[in-house]
ROSE-4610 file (N, C-alpha, C; in Angstrom, 1 decimal, always signed):
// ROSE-4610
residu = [X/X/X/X/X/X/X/X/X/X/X/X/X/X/X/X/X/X/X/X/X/X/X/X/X/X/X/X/X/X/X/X/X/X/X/X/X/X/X/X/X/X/X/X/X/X/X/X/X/X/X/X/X/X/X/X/X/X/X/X/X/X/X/X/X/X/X/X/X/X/X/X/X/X/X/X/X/X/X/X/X/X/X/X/X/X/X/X/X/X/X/X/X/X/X/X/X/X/X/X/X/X/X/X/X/X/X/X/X/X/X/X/X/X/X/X/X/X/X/X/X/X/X/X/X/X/X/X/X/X/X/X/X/X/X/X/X/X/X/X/X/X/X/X/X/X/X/X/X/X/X/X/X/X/X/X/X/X/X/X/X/X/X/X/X/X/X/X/X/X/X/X/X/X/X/X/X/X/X/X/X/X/X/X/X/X/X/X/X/X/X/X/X/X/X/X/X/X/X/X/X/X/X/X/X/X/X/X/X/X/X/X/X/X/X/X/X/X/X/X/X/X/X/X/X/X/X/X/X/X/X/X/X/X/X/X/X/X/X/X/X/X/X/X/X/X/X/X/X/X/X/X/X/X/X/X/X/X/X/X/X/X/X/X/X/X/X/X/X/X/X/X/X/X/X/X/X/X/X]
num = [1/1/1/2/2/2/3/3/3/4/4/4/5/5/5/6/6/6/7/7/7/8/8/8/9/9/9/10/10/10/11/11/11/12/12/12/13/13/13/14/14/14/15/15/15/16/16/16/17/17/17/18/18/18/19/19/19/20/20/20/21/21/21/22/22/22/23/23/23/24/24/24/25/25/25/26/26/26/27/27/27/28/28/28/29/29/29/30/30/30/31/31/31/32/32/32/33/33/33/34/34/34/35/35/35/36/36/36/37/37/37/38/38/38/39/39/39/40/40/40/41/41/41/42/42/42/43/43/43/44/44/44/45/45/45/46/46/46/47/47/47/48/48/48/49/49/49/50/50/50/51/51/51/52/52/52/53/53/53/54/54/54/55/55/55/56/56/56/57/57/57/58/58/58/59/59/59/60/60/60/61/61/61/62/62/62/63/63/63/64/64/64/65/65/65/66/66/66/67/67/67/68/68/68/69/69/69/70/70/70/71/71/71/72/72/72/73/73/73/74/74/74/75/75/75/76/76/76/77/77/77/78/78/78/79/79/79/80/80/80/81/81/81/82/82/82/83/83/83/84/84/84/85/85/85/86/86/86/87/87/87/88/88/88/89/89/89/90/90/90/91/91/91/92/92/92/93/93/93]
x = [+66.6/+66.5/+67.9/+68.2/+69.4/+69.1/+70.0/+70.2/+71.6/+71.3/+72.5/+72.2/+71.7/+71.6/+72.5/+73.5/+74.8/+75.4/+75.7/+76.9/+76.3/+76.5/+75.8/+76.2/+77.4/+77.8/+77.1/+76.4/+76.2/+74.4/+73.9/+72.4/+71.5/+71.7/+70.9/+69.9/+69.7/+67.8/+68.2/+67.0/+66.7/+65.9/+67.0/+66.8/+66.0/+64.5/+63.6/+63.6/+64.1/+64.2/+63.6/+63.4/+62.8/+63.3/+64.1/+64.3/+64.1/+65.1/+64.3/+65.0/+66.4/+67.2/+68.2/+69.0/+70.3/+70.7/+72.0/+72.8/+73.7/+74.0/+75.2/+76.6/+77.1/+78.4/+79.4/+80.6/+81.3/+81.9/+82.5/+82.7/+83.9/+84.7/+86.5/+86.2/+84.6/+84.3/+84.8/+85.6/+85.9/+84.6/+85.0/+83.9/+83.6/+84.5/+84.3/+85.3/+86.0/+87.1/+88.0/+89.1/+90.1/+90.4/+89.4/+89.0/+88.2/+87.3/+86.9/+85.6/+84.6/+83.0/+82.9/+80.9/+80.1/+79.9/+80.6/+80.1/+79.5/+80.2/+79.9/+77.9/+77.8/+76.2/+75.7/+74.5/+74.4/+74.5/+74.6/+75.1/+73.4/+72.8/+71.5/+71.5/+70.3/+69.8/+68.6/+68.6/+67.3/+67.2/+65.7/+65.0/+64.5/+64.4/+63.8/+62.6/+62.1/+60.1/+59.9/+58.2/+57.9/+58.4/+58.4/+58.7/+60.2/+61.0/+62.2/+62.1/+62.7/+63.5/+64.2/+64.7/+65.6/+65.7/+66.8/+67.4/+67.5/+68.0/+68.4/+67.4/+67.5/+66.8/+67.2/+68.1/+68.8/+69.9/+70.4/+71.6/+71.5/+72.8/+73.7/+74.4/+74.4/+75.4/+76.1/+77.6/+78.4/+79.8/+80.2/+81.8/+82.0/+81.1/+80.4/+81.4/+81.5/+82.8/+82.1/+81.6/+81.3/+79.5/+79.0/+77.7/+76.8/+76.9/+76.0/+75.9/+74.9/+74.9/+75.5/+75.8/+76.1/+75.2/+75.1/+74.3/+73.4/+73.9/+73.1/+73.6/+73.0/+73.0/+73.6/+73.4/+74.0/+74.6/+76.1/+76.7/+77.0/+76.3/+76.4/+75.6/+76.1/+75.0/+74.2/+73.6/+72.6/+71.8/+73.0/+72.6/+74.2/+74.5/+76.2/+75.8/+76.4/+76.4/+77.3/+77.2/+77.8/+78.5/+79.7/+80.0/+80.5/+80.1/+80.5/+81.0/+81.4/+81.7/+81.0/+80.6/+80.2/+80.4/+80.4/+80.3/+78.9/+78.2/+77.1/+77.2/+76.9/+76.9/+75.7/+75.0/+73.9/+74.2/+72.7/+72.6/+71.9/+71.9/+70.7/+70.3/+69.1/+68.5/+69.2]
y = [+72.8/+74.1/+74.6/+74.9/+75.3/+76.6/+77.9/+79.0/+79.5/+79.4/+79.9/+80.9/+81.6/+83.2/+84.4/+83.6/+84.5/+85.6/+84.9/+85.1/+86.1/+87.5/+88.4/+88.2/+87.9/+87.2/+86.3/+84.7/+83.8/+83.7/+84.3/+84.1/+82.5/+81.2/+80.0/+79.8/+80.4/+80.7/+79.8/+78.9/+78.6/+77.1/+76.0/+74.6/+74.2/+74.6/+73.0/+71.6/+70.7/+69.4/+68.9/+67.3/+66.3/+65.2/+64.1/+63.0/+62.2/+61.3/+60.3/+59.0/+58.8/+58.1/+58.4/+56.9/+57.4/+56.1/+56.5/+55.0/+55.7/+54.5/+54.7/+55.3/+55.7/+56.2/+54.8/+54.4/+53.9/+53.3/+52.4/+52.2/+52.7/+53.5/+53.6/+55.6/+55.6/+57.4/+57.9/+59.0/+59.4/+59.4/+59.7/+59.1/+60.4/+61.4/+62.6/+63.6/+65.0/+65.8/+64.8/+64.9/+64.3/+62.6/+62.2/+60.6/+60.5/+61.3/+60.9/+61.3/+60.6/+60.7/+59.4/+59.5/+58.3/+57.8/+58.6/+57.9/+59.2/+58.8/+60.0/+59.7/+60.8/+60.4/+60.5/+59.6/+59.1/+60.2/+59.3/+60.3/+60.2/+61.4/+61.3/+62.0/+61.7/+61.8/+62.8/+63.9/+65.1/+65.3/+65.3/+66.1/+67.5/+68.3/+69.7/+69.4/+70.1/+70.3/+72.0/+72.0/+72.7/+74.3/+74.2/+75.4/+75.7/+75.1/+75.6/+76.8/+77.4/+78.7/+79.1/+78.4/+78.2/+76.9/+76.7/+75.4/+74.0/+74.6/+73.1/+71.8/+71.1/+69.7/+68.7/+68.8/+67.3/+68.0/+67.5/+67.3/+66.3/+65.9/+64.8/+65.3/+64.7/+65.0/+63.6/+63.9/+62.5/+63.1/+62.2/+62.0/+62.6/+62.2/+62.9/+62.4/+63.4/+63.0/+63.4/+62.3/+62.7/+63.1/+64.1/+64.1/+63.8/+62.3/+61.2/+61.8/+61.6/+62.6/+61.0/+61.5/+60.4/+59.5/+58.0/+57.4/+57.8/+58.1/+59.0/+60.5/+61.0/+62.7/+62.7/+61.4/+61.6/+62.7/+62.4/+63.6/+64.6/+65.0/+66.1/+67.3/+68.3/+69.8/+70.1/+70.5/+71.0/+71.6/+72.2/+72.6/+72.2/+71.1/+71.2/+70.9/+70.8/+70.6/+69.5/+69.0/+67.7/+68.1/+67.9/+68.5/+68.0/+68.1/+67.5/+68.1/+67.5/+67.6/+66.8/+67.6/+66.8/+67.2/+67.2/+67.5/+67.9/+68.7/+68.8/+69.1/+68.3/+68.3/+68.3/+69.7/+70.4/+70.2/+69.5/+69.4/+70.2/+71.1/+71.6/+71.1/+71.5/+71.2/+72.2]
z = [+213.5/+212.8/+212.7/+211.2/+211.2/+210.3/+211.0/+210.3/+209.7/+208.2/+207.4/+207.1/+208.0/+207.2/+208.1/+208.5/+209.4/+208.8/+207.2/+206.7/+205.6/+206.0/+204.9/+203.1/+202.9/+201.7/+201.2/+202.2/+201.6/+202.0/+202.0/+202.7/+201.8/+202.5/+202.4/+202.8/+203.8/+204.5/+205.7/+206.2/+207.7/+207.0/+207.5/+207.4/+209.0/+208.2/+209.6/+208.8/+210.0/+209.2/+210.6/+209.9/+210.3/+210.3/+211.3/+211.3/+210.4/+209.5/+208.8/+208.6/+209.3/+209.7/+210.6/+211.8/+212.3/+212.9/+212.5/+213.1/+213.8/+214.6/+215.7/+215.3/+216.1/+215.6/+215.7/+214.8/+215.1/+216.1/+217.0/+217.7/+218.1/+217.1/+217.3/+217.2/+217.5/+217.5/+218.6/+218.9/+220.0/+221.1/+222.4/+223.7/+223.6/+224.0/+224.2/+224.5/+224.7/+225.1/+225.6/+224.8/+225.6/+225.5/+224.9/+225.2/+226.0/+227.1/+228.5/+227.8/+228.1/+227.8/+227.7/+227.5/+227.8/+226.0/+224.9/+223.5/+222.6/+221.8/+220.0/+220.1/+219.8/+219.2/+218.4/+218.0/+216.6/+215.5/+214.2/+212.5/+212.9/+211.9/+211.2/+210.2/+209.8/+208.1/+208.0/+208.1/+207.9/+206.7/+206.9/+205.7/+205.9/+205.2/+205.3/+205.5/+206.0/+206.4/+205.5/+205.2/+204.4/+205.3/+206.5/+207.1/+206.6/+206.1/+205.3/+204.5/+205.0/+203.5/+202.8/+202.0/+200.7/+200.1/+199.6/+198.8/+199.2/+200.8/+201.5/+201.7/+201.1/+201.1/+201.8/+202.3/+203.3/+203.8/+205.6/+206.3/+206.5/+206.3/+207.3/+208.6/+209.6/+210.6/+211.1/+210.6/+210.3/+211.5/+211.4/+212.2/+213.9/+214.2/+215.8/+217.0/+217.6/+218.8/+220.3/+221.0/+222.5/+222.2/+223.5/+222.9/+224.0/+223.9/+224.7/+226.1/+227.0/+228.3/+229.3/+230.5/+231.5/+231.9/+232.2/+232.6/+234.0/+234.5/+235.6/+236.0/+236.3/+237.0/+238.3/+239.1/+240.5/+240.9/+240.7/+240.9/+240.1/+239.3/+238.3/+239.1/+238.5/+239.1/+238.4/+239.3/+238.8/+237.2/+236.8/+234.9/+234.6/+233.9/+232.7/+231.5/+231.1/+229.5/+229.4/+228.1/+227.5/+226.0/+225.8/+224.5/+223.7/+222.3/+221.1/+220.2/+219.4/+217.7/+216.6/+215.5/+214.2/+213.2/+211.9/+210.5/+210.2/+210.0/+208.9/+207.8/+206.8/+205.4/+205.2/+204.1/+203.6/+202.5/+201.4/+200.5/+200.0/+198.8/+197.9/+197.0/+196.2/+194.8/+193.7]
């Protein structure tokens, strides 16, 4: 679910999409902050779902840095986060 409706200027409505492809990130994609992470997570390919409201017909989310969570929790606490970067590119009709 993505909401473009922040920007009182530009009002695009509220993209529900649905998986419909995704490949791996490159291998030369950053791991994560710094270099240090477990791996970029995958590009995908969404479609809008009829619960959409506006234009938007398709995201991409391409050029992903970090992401991926740790192979195990062991020593992790209790609630962290894992942090990324990507591109989303929104298409209309």
């Amino acid at each position: 679910m993505f909401d473009l409706d922040d920007n009182p200027g530009k009002q695009l409505g509220v993209a529900a999409c649905a998986k419909v492809a995704n490949t791996t990130a490159p291998a030369d994609a950053p791991k994560g902050v710094n270099g240090v992470g477990d791996g970029a997570v995958p590009w995908l390919y969404l479609n809008t779902t009829k619960a959409t409201v506006g234009n938007v017909k398709a995201v991409y989310r391409l050029n992903t840095a970090g992401g991926n969570p740790p192979k195990t929790c062991k020593s992790s606490p209790a609630v962290f986060s894992v942090e990324y970067a990507a591109e989303y590119w929104f298409y209309t009709d």
